[in-house]
KEDREN-117712 format. One line per field, with one value per residue (C-alpha): x, y, z; residue in three letters. Coordinates in Angstrom, 3 decimals. Layout:
east	c(X,...)
north	c(Y,...)
up	c(Z,...)
residu	c(ALA,...)
***
This chain:
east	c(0.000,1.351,1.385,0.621,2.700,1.546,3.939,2.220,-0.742,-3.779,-5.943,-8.817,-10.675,-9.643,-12.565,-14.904,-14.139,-15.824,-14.131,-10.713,-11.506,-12.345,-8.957,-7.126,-8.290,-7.146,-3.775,-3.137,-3.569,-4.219,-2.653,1.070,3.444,5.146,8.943,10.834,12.426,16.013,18.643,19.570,23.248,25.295,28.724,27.802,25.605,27.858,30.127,33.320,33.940,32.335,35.299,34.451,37.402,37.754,38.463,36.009,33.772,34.687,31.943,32.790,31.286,29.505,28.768,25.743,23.644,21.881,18.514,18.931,20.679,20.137,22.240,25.335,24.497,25.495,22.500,21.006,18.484,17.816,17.726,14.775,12.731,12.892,12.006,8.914,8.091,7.812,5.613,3.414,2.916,-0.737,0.963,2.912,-0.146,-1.969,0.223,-0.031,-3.573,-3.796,-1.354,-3.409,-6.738,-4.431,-3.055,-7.123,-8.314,-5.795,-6.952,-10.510,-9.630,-7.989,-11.417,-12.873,-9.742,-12.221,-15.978,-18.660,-20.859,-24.307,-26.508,-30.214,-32.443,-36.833,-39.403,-42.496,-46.694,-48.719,-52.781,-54.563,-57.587,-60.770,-63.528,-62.150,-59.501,-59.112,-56.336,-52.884,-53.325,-54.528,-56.372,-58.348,-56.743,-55.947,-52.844,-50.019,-46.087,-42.838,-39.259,-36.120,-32.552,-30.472,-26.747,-25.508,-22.402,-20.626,-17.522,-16.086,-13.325,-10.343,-10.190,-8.196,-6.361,-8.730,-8.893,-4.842,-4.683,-7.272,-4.942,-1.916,-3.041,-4.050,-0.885,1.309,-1.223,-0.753,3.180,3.141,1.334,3.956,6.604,4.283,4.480,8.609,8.252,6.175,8.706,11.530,9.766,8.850,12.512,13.962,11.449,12.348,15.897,15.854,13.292,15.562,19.043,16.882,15.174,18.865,20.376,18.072,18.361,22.373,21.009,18.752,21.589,24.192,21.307,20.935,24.462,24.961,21.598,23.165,26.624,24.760,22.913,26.727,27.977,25.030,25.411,29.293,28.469,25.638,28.067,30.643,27.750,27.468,31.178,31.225,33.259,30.825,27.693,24.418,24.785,26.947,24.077,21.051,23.386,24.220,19.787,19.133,21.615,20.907,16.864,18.146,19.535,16.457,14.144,15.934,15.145,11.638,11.333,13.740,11.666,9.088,10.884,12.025,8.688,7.561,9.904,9.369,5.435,6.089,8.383,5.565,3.056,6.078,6.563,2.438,2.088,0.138,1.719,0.755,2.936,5.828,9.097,11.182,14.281,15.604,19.022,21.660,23.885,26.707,24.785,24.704,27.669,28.813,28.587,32.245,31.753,29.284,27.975,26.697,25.315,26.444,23.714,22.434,21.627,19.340,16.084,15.790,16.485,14.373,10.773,9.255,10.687,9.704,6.361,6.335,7.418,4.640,2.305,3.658,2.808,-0.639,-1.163,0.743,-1.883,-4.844,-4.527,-4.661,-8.315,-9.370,-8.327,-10.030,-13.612,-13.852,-13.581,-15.761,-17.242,-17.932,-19.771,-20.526,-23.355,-24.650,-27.671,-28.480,-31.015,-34.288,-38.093,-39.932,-43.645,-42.882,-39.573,-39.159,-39.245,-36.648,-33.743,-35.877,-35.435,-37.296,-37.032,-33.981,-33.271,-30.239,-29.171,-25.992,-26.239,-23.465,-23.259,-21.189,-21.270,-19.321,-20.006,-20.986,-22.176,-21.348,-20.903,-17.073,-16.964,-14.590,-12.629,-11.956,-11.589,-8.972,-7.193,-7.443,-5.576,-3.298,-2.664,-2.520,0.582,2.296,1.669,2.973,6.199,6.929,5.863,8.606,10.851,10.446,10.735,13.960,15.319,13.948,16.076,19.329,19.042,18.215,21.655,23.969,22.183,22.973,26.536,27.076,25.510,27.567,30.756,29.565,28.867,32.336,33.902,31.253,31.448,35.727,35.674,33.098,35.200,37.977,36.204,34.746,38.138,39.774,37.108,37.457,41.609,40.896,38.622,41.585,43.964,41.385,41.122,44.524,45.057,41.717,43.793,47.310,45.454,46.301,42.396,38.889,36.513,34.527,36.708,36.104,32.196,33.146,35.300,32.899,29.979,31.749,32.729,29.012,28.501,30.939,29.444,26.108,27.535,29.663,25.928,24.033,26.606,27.339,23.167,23.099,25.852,24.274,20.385,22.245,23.558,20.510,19.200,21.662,20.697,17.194,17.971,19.669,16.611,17.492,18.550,15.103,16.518,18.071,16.053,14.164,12.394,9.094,8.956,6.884,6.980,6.288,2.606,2.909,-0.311,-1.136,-1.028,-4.860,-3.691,-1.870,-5.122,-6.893,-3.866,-3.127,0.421)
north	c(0.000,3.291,6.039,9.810,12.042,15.486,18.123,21.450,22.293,22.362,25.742,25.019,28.675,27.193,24.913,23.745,21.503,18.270,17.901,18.779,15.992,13.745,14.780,13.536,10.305,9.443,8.513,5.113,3.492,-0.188,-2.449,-3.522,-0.372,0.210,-0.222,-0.062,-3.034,-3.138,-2.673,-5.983,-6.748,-7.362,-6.420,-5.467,-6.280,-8.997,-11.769,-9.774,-6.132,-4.758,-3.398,-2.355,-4.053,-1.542,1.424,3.603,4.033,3.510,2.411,4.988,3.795,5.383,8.104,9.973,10.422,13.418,14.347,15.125,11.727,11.746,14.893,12.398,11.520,14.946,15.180,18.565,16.692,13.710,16.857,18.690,15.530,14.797,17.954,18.300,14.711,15.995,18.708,16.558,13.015,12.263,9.017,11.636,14.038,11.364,10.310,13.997,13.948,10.627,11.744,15.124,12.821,10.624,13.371,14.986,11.927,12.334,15.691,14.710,11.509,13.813,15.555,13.161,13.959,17.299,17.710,18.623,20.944,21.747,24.573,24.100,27.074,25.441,27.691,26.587,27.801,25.146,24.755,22.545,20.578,22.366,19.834,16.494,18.542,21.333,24.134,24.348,27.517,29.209,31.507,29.248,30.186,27.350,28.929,29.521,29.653,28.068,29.264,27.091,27.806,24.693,24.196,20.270,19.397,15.704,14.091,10.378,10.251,8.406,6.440,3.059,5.049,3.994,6.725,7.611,4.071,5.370,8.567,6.701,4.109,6.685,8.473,5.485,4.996,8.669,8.004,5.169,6.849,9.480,7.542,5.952,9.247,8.897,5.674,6.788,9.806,7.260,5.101,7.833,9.369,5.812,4.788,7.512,7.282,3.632,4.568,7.563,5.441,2.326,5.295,6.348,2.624,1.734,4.498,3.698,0.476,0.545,3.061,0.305,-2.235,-0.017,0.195,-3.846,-4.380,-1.769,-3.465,-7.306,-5.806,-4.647,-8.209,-9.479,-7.362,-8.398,-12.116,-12.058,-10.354,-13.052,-15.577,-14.017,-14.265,-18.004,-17.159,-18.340,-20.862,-20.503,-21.923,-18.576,-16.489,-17.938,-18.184,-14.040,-13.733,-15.567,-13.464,-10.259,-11.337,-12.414,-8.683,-7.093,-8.789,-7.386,-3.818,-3.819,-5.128,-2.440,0.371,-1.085,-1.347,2.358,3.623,2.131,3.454,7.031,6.846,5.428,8.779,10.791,9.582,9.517,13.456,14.128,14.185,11.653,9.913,11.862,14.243,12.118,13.857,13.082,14.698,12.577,12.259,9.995,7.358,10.181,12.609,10.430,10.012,7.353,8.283,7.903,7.885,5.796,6.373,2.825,3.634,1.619,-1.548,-0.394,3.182,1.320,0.667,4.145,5.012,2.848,3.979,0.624,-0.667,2.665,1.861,-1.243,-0.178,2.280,-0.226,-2.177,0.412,0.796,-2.729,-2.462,0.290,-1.818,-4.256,-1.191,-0.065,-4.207,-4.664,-0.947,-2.156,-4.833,-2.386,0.004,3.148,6.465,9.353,11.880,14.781,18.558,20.326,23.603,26.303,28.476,27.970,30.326,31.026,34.460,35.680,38.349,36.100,33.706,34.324,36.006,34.017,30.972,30.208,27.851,24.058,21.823,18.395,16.819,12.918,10.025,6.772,3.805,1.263,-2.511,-5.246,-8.254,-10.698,-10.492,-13.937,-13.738,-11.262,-8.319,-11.554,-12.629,-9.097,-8.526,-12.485,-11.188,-7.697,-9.785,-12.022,-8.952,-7.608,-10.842,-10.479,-7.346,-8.161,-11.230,-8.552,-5.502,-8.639,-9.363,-6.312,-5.434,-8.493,-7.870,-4.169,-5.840,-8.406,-5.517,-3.514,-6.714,-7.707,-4.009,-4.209,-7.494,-6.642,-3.042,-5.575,-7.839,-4.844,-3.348,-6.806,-6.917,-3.470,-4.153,-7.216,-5.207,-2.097,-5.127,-6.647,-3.120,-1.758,-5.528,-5.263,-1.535,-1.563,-4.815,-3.355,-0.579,-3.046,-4.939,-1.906,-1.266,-4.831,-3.898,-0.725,-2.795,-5.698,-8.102,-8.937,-8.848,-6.276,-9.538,-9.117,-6.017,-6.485,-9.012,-7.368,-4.378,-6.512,-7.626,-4.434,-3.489,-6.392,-5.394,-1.976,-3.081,-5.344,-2.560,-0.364,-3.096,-3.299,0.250,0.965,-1.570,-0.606,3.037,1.466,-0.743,2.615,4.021,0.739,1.186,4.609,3.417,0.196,2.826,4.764,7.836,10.333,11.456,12.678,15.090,16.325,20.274,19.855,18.752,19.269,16.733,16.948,13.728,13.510,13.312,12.886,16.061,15.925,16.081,18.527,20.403,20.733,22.514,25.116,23.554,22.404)
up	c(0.000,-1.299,1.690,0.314,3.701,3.892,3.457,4.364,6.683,4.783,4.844,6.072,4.838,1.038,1.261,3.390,6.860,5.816,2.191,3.836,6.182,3.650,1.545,4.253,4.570,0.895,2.754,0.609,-2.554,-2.470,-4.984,-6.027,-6.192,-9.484,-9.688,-12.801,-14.788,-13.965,-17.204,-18.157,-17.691,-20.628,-21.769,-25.473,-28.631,-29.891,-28.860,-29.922,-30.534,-33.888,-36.002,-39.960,-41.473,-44.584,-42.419,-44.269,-41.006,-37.315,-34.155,-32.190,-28.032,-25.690,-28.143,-27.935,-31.219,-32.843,-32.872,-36.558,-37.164,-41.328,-41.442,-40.846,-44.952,-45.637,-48.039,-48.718,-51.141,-48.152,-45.460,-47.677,-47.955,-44.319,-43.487,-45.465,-44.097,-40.727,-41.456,-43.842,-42.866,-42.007,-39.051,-37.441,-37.220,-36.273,-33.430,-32.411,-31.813,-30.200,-27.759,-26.997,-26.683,-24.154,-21.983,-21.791,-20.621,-17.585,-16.941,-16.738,-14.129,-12.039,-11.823,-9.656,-6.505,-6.157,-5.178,-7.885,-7.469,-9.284,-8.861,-9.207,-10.017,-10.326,-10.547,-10.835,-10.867,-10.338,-9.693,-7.539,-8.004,-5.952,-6.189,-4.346,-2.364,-0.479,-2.133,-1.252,-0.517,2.795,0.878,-1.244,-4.178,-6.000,-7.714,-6.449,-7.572,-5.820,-6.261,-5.540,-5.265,-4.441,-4.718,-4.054,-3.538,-3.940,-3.073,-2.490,-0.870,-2.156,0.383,-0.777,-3.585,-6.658,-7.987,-7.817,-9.295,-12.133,-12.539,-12.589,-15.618,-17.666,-17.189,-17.883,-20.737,-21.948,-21.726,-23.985,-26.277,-26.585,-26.730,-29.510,-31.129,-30.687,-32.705,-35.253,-35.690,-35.728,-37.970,-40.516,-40.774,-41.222,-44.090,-45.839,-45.473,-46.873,-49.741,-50.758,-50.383,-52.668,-54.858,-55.426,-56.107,-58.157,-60.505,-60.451,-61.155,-64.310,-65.298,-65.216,-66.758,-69.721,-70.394,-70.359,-72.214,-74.923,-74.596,-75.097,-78.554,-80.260,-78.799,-80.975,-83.837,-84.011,-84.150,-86.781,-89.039,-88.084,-88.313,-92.474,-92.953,-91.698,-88.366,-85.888,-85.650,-85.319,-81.652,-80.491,-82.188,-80.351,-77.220,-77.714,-77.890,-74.759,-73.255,-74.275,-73.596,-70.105,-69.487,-71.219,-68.595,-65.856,-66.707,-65.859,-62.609,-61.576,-62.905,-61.546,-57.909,-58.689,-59.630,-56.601,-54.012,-55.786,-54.884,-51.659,-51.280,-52.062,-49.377,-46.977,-47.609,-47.685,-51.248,-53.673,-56.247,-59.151,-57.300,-57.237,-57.950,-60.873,-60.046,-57.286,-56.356,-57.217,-54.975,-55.170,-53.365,-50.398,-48.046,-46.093,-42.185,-41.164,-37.125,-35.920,-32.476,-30.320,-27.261,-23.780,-23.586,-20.654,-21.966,-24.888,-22.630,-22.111,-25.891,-27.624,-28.094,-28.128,-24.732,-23.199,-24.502,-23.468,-19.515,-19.691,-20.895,-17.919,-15.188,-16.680,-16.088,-12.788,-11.818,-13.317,-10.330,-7.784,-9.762,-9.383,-5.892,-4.581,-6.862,-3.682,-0.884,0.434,-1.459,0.617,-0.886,0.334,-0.407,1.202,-0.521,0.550,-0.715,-0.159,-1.298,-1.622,-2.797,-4.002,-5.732,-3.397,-0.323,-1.868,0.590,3.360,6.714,7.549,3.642,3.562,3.895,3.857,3.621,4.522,4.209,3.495,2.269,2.469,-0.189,0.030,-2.174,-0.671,-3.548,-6.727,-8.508,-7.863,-10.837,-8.642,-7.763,-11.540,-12.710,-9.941,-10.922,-14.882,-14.135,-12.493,-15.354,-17.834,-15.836,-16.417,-19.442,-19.673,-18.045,-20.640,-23.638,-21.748,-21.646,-25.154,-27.002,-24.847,-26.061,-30.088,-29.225,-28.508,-31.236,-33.949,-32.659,-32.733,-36.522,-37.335,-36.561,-37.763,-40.988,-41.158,-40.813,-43.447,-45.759,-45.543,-46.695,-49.433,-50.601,-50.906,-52.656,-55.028,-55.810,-56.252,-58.443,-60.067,-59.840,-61.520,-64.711,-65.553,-65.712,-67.844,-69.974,-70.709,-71.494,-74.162,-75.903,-76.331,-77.821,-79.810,-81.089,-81.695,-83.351,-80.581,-80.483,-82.170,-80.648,-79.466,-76.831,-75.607,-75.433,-73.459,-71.283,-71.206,-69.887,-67.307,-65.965,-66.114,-64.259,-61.807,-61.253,-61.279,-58.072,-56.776,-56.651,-54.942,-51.961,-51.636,-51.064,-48.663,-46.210,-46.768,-45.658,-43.045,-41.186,-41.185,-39.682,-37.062,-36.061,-35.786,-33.838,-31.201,-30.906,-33.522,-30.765,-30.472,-26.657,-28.538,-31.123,-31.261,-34.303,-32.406,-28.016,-26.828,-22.698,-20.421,-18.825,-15.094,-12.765,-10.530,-7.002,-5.743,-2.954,-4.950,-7.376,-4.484,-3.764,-0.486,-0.676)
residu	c(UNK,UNK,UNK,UNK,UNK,UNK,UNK,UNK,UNK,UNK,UNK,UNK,UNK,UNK,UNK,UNK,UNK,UNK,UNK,UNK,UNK,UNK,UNK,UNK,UNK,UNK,UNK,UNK,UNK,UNK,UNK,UNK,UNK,UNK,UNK,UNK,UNK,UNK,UNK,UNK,UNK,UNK,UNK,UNK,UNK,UNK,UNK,UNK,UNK,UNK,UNK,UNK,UNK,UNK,UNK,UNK,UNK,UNK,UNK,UNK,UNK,UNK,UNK,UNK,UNK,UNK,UNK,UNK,UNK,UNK,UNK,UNK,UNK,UNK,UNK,UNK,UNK,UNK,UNK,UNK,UNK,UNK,UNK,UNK,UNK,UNK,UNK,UNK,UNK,UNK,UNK,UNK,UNK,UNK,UNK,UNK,UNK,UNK,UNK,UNK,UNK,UNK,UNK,UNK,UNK,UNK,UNK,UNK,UNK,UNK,UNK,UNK,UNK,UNK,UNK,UNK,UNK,UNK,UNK,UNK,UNK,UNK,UNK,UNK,UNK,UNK,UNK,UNK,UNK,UNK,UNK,UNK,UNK,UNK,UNK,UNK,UNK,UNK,UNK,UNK,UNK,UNK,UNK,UNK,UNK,UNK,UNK,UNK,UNK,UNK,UNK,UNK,UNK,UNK,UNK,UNK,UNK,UNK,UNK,UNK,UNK,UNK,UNK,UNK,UNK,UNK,UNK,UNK,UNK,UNK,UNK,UNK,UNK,UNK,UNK,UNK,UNK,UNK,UNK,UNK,UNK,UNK,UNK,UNK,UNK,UNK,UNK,UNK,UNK,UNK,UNK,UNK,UNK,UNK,UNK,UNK,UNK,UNK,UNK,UNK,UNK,UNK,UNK,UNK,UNK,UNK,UNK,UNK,UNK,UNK,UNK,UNK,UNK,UNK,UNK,UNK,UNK,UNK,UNK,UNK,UNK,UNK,UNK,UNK,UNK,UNK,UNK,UNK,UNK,UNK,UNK,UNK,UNK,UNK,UNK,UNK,UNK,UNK,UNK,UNK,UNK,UNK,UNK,UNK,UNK,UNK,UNK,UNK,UNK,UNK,UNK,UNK,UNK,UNK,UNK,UNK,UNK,UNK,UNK,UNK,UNK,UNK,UNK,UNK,UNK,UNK,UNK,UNK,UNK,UNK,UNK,UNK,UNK,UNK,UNK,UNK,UNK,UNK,UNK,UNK,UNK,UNK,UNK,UNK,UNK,UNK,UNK,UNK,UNK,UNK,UNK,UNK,UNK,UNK,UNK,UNK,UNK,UNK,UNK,UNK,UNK,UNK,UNK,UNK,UNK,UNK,UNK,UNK,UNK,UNK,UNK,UNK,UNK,UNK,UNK,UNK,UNK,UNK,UNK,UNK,UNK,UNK,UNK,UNK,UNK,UNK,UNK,UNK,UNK,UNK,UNK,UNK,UNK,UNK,UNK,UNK,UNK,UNK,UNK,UNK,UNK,UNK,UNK,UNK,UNK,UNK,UNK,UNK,UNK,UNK,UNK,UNK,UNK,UNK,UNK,UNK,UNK,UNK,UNK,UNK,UNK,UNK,UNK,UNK,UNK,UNK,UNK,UNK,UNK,UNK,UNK,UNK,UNK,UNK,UNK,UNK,UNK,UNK,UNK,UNK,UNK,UNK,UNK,UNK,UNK,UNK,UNK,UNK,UNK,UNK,UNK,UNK,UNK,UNK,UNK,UNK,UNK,UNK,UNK,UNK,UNK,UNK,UNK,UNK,UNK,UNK,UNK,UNK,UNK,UNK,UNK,UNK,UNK,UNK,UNK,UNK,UNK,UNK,UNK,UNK,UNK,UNK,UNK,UNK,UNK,UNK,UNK,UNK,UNK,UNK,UNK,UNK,UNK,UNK,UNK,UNK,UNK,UNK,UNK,UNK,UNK,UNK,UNK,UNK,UNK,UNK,UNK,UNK,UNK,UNK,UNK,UNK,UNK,UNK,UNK,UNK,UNK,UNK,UNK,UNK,UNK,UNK,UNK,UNK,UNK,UNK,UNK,UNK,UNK,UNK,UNK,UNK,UNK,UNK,UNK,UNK,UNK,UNK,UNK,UNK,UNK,UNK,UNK,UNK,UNK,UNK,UNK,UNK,UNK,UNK,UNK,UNK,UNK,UNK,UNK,UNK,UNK,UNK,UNK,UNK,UNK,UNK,UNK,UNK,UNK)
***
């Protein structure tokens, strides 16, 4: 049971006697107290230390990261389109409102720590019957006209703490819901990273396609002629068509992909497709991050907006046990009514004229088909299940920051054996056309050689987008710095003090 110490005297003159009374005997909140889940204790993401073997970017530990983390691609282009994104998006709007809606609903629980008070004004002419009864009135008149002034006041005290419990699951709910709005802003940043960084490699892509499509159709215009002169078969001819058909069929699903990511751009950034934009940057105008900052392990629960979700979601079913245990104890309400009646306006508040009422009631369940019992056993059960769902989206956080690095790692060795390999087909391709000059060869050879460096490139392009989509990945698998970011202020909700509501602490 949680105890509530008071701090100050109260003033009694701020309100009246009995609901000060009745303020202080909400001294304790029934139900388990929340504590938060421990950081769990590990020495890093991986079984070794993460090194990128190529050089070309360095983990750099314990560093913090920037609100702004895309700004690391040195992208004005990538910069513009996140920007507009985050003015835009109809998610992130969204997430806006549902976090406003969240933190209202707070305000209006907290509410119920004061008394409310209604004011009743009734007046009234009425007429009585003269035949079977005599008239109301001492006159005989039958008429006659009643005024009423009435203000009521009501109040339950919180006694057990239900409704602190009540205030404090809709402010662990209202939490998760912003950090909601952190992951939907981490989300929308990252998905548009990726779709520019694929937007851009698949343009370098369909580029390099083009070239080995056009490349394939000389290499089959060279052996039809040699096919005329008798220097080839037939078989080296058909061979040269499946090829170059092979090539040609891997153009369109890459526009389509392209076309795709483009109109996925557009919704990202508020826009329809239709609005799509057709100058989008290339692979060049995006740079590899060379310092890449990895937060300590024990730093990442509080990074990550999902776990911090998932802990709020945890207190809110922590607190959900306090509102099932205090539904089984005693209610108290209390209520005052106060006024004057009067048959003429003008003797409304003359003396004699008023009445009052001051009355309480105490309600306790005593049968109710076990159904308090099995609500309080299922709350119960909810916040085990929210510890097992904390437990495993902490875990799902550490696994995406050690796939992260280990992919980054992975991508360095692929992206160096690739500029190798780019680097190995483009000097031979020089050296063919020299022979090709000197007579050493046919020019065969060099559409041979030259498809092969297309190749190459083609390879070189596909590992060069992914290392640049896996370091975005990484920046969003650490949480995206959103700690540090000023683009949007979004404040914690914290629960009011009910004293402190009233002015009298």
């Amino acid at each position: 049971m949680k105890m509530y110490p008071m701090r100050a005297p109260i003033a009694v003159s701020k309100l009246p006697l009995a609901v000060a009374s009745c303020l202080l005997l909400s001294a304790c909140a029934v139900g388990p107290d929340y504590k938060r889940p421990p950081a769990p204790v590990v020495s890093g993401y991986l079984p070794h230390t993460p090194a990128v073997p190529d050089g070309a970017q360095a983990f750099v530990h314990a560093q913090d990261i920037p609100g702004q983390w895309w700004t690391l691609f040195h992208s004005a282009p990538l910069n513009a389109l996140v920007t507009q994104a985050l003015t835009a998006n109809p998610d992130l709007a969204a997430a806006q409102a549902s976090l406003r809606a969240a933190r209202e609903a707070v305000y209006a629980q907290e509410g119920f720590y004061l008394p409310s008070v209604s004011a009743l004004a009734s007046p009234s002419r009425t007429k009585t019957a003269t035949r079977s009864v005599s008239p109301a009135s001492g006159t005989g008149n039958p008429y006659f006209s009643l005024f009423t002034g009435q203000v009521s006041v009501a109040y339950t005290p919180d006694v057990f703490g239900a409704n602190r419990r009540q205030v404090e699951n809709l402010v662990a709910a209202a939490q998760a819901q912003r950090f909601q709005l952190e992951a939907t802003y981490l989300t929308l940043t990252s998905n548009l990273v990726t779709a520019a960084i694929n937007a851009a490699a698949l343009r370098a892509q369909i580029d390099a396609t083009t070239k080995i499509i056009a490349a394939e159709m000389d290499l089959l215009e060279v052996l039809n002629q040699q096919f005329a002169n008798g220097q080839v078969s037939q078989v080296d001819v058909l061979a040269q068509k499946a090829a170059l058909a092979q090539a040609q069929a891997t153009l369109p699903p890459l526009q389509k992909s392209f076309d795709q990511q483009r109109d996925a751009l557009a919704v990202l950034v508020g826009e329809t497709p239709d609005k799509a934009s057709n100058t989008l940057f290339g692979l060049d105008d995006i740079t590899l991050p060379k310092q890449l900052p990895v937060s300590v392990p024990a730093a990442l629960v509080d990074q990550r907006p999902d776990i911090r979700q998932a802990e709020e979601n945890l207190h809110a079913a922590s607190a959900a046990v306090g509102i099932a245990v205090a539904a089984r104890l005693p209610v108290l309400n209390l209520t005052a009514a106060g006024g004057t009646q009067a048959n003429f306006f003008r003797d409304l508040f003359s003396p004699g004229n008023g009445f009052w009422t001051l009355a309480a009631t105490m309600t306790e369940p005593v049968f109710d088909g076990g159904t308090l019992l099995h609500r309080e056993r299922g709350a119960r059960a909810a916040l085990d299940q929210a510890k097992a769902q904390y437990r495993s989206t902490t875990l799902s956080a550490f696994q995406n920051v050690a796939d992260s690095l280990a992919a980054l790692q992975a991508d360095a060795s692929a992206v160096q054996a690739a500029w190798v390999s780019a680097h190995a087909a483009a000097e031979s391709l020089k050296l063919v056309q020299l022979q090709v000059e000197t007579g050493q060869v046919a020019y065969l050879a060099v559409l041979n050689a030259e498809q092969t460096a297309l190749q190459a490139e083609l390879t070189l392009v596909q590992a060069r987008a992914l290392r640049l989509a896996d370091t975005a990945a990484l920046f969003q698998a650490l949480g995206g710095g959103w700690w540090n970011r000023k683009d949007v202020q979004v404040e914690d909700v914290t629960g009011d003090d009910p004293l402190a509501l009233l002015g009298i602490r």
